[in-house]
C-alpha positions in Angstrom: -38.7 -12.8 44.4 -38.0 -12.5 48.2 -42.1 -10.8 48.7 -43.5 -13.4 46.7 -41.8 -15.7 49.2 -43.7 -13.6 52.0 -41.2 -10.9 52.8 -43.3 -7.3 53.9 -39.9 -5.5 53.2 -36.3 -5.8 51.8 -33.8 -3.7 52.5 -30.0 -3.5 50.7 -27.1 -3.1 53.1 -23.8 -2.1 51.7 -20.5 -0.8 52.6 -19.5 0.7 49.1 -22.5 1.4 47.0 -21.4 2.2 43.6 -25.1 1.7 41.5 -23.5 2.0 38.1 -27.3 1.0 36.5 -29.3 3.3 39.1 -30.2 3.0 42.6 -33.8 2.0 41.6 -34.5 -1.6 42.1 -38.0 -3.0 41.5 -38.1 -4.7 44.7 -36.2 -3.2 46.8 -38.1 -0.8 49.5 -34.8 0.8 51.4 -31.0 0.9 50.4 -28.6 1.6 52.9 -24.9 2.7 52.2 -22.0 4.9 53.1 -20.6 7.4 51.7 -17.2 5.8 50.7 -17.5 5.9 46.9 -20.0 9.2 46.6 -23.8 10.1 47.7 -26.6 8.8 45.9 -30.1 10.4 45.4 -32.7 7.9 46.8 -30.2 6.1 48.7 -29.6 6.6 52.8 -25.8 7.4 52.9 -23.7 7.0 56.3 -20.5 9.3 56.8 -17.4 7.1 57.6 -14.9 10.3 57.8 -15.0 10.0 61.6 -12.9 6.3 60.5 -10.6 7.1 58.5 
């Protein structure tokens, strides 16, 4: 949807990935997270223990 509007990439931000149907999404190239609910495989998880 958002390519066939012209976008060359789109990346998912979010604070509290939880990806209960997969962290595989057709058109998404990179997803971002942190590691406040657990790590994902194929996702880029961020450590917030130095917050809490």
């Amino acid at each position: 949807m958002l390519k066939d509007k012209g976008a060359k990439k789109v990346v998912l931000i979010v604070s509290h990935g939880i990806f209960s149907k997969g962290a595989v999404i057709d058109f998404v190239d990179d997803i971002y997270t942190t590691d406040s609910y657990k790590n994902i495989e194929g996702v880029r998880c961020f450590s917030i223990a130095k917050y809490l």
